[in-house]
N, C-alpha and C positions, 0 to 999 in steps of 0.2 A: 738381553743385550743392554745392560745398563753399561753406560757409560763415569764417570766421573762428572760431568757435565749437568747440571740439571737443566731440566726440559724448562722451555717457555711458559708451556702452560701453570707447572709447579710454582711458579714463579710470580705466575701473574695473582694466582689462589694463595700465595701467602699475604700479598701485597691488599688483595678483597680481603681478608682476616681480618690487617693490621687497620683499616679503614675503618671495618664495619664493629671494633672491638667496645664494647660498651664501655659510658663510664663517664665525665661532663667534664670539661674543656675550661681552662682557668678563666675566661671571660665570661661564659655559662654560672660559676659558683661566684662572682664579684656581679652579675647583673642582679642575681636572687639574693645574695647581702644586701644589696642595697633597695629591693623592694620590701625586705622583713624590715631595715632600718626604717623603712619610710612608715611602715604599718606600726610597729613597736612605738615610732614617736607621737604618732595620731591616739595611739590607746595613751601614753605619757598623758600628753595634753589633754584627751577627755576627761583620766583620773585626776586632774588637779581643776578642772572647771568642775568636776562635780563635789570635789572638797569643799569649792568655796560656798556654792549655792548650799550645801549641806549647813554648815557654818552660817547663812543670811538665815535659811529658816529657823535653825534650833536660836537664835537671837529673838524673830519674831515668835518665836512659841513663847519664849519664856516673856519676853513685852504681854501679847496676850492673854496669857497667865497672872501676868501680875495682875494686871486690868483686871482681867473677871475676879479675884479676890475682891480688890478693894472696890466694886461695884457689890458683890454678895456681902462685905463688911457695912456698907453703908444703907444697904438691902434690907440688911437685917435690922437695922437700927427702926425705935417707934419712929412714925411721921411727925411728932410734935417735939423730938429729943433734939437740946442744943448741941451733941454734937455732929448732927446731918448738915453740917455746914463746910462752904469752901476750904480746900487746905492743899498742904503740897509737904513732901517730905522726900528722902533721896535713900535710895531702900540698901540700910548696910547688911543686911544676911545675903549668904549667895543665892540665888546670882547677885552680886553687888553695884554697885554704881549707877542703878536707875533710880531717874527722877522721875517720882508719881506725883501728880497734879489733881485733883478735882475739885470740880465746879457743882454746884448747887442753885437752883434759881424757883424760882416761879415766876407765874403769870407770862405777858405776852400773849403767845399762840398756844401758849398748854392750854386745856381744861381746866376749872377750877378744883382745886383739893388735890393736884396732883404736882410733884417738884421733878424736874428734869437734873439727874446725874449723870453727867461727863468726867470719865477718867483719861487720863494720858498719862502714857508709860514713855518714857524718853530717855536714849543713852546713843551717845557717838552719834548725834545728828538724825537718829529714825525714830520716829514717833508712832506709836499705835492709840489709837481712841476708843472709847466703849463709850456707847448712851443706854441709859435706864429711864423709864418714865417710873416714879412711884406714886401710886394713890394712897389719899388716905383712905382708911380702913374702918 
């Protein structure tokens, strides 16, 4: 005895369907954009502070670098050779635009027979130092 009419209940079970139908609600898909927006720009911002620290070290590598050369070039020189003496020169090969310094000394607080080498590697305001103590031999 169907009628044309449908029943209450059928009615009420379409209506639990149309509620319960999966699937995310346009204010559900613009809260999670904007938590990836927020995460996407925090990774942004880490990749460009770790550029820059990348960039301060390979500077002081190469300061470094320079330093320990011209401490093993003056290393290497006899104890008694006039050219183990003070100088400065500003380094044109690359890397270029450092200004290397050093210093030569005795007496003081060394030991006797021994000259204290100080280098300094210097560009755009940062300085690295290196000390050598050399005996003579």
């Amino acid at each position: 005895m169907k009628s044309g009419r449908t029943n209450r209940y059928e009615t009420f079970s379409v209506i639990k369907k149309l509620r319960n139908a999966e699937g995310y609600t346009l204010i559900e898909v613009l809260i999670a954009m904007a938590i990836l927006a927020v995460g996407l720009l925090a990774v942004a911002t880490m990749q460009i502070s770790s550029i820059r620290v990348n960039t301060a070290a390979r500077k002081m590598t190469e300061r470094a670098t320079l330093a320990q050369d011209k401490v093993e070039e003056l290393v290497a020189l006899s104890y008694t050779d006039a050219a183990l003496s003070s100088g400065s020169h500003t380094d044109g090969s690359p890397p270029s635009g450092y200004t290397i310094s050093w210093t030569v000394s005795t007496g003081g607080t060394l030991p006797d027979n021994t000259k204290l080498i100080k280098v300094k590697v210097s560009k755009g305001g940062k300085t690295t130092s290196m000390s050598y103590i050399k005996p003579e031999f």
